[in-house]
N, C-alpha and C positions, 0 to 999 in steps of 0.2 A: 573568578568572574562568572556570575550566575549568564547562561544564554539559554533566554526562552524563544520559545513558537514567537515568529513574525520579528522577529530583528534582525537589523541588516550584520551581516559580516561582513569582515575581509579573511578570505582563507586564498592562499596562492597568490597573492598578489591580485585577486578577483574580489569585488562583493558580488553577495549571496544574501536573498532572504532565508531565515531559517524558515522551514516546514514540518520539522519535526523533529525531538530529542528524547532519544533512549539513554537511562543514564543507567550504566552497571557498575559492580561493583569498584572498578581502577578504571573505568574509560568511559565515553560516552560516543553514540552513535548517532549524528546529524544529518538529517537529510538537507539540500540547500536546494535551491533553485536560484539560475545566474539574473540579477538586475543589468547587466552590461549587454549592449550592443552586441563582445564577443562570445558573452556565454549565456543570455537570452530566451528564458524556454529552457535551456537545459536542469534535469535534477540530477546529482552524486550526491554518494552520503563520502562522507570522511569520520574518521575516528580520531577524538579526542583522547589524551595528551597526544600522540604520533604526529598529527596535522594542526598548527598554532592557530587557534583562531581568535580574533579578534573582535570583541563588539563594536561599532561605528554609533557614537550616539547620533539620536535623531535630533534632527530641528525644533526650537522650542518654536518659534514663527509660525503663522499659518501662512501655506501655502498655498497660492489661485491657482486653479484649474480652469480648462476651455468647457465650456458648455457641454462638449461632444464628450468628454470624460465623466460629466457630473449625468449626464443622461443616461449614457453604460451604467452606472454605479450603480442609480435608483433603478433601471430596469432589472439589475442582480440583484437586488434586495426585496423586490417586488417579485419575483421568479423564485428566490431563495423561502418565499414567506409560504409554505405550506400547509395545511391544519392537520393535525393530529393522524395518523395512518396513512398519512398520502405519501409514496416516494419522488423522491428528487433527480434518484438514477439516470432513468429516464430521456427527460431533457438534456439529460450530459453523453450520453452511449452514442458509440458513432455506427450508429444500425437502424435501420427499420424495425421497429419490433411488432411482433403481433400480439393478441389481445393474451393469449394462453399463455406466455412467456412471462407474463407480469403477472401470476396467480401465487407463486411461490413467496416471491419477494414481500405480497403484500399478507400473505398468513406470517412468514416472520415479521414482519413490522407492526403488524397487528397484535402482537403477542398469539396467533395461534396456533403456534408449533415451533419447538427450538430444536426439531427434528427433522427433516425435510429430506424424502426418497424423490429422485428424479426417473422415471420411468419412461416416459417416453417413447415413441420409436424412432431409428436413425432417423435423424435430418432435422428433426422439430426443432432443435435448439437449445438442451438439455446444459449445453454449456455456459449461452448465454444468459438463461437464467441463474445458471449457479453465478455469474459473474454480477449480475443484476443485483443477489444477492449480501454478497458480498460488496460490491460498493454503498448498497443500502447503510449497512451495517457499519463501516467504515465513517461515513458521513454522519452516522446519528450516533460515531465515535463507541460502539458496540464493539467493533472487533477490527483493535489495531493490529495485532499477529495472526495472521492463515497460514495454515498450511494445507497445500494440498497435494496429495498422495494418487501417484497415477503411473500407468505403463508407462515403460520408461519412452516409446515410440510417441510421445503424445506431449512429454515435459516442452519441449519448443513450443509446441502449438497455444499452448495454455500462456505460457508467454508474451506470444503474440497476440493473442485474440485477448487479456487481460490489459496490455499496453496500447494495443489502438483501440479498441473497445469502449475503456471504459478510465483509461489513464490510470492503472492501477500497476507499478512496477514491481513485478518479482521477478525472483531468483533462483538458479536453478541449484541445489545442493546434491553433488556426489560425491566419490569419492575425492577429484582433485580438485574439487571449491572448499570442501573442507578441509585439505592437507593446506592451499594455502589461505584458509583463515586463519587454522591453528599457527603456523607459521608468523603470522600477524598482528596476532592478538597478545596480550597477556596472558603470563602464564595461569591457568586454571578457570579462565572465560571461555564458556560453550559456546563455539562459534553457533549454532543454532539459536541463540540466543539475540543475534546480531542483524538478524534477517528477518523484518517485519512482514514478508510476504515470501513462505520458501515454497520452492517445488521439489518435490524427491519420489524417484518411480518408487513400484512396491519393492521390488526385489534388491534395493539400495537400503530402504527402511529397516526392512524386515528381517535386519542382520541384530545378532545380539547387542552387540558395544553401540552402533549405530541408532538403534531402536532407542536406548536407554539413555545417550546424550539427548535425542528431539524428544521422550518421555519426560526428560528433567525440564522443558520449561512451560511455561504456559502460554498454550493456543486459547485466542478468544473464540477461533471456528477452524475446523478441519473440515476439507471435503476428500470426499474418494471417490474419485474416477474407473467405472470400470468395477465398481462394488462386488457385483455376481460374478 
């Protein structure tokens, strides 16, 4: 049974709309978000065959809506319609931004640099732009795997400030999130592989075996925190 982006499931005895399908080689990696009253808001990925999931077909019927739904919609679609280099981040970040914060994001989207040094000095906001960045990019489906590589005093905060920010969930990979991936997964699937938004300090990376599992797969964008 093929499950693509935006069908409902049932997994757990729960439906979930799907948000996103990684398919590897013996398993695949689902992100869902709950449709129900008691999972609502919430997103978990699960891993297929391990977790049974089921597709629900949809209704062939058309279904009425109240006014107050059909007006949200066209207001999203209306907000959603932006022309060519404009970001959409933005409007979605849950921050005040200032004018210099949004300089980076709009040379990546602009096509003028797939390069981008943040310099700054403390306080400006060097994070939030890298985060601007990245959901930019996310949304204009540019770079569905980041990783970002940072002191390991820091891997929380990136976290945080990526999850209420900008609604972007990652994870944090070291040593015992990869002892129980491997534990979890199929034999000879790189658990890095599994993780469409990893965090990992330098000094976890920068180990040989380590280095050479997240070297085997493919990052859409790496940032590095802490570069100099």
């Amino acid at each position: 049974m093929q499950i693509s982006q935006s069908d409902v499931v049932r997994v757990r005895r729960r439906r979930w709309r799907v948000v996103d399908v990684r398919a590897y080689e013996r398993c695949e990696v689902l992100t869902l978000e709950g449709v129900e009253p008691a999972n609502g808001g919430l997103q978990c990925r699960f891993v297929a065959p391990f977790d049974v999931v089921e597709r629900i077909e949809r209704r062939s019927r058309l279904t009425r809506i109240s006014r107050r739904l059909w007006r949200r919609a066209c207001r999203a679609l209306i907000a959603a319609d932006t022309p060519p280099g404009a970001l959409t981040g933005p409007r979605l970040a849950r921050i005040d931004l200032l004018p210099h914060q949004l300089e980076p994001a709009l040379a990546v989207v602009r096509g003028l640099g797939s390069r981008v040094l943040l310099a700054d000095d403390v306080g400006l906001g060097k994070t939030i732009q890298a985060g601007l960045i990245m959901s930019e990019l996310r949304a204009l489906g540019a770079a569905d795997r980041i990783l970002i590589i940072t002191p390991a005093g820091l891997r929380d905060q990136w976290v945080h400030e990526l999850s209420a920010r900008f609604n972007i969930e990652a994870a944090v990979l070291d040593v015992r999130a990869v002892r129980r991936s491997i534990a979890t997964l199929p034999v000879g699937v790189n658990p890095w592989q599994t993780v469409p938004v990893a965090i990992a300090s330098v000094d976890f990376i920068k180990q040989t075996e380590v280095l050479a599992a997240a070297a085997a797969c493919r990052w859409d964008a790496i940032v590095v925190d802490e570069a100099l």
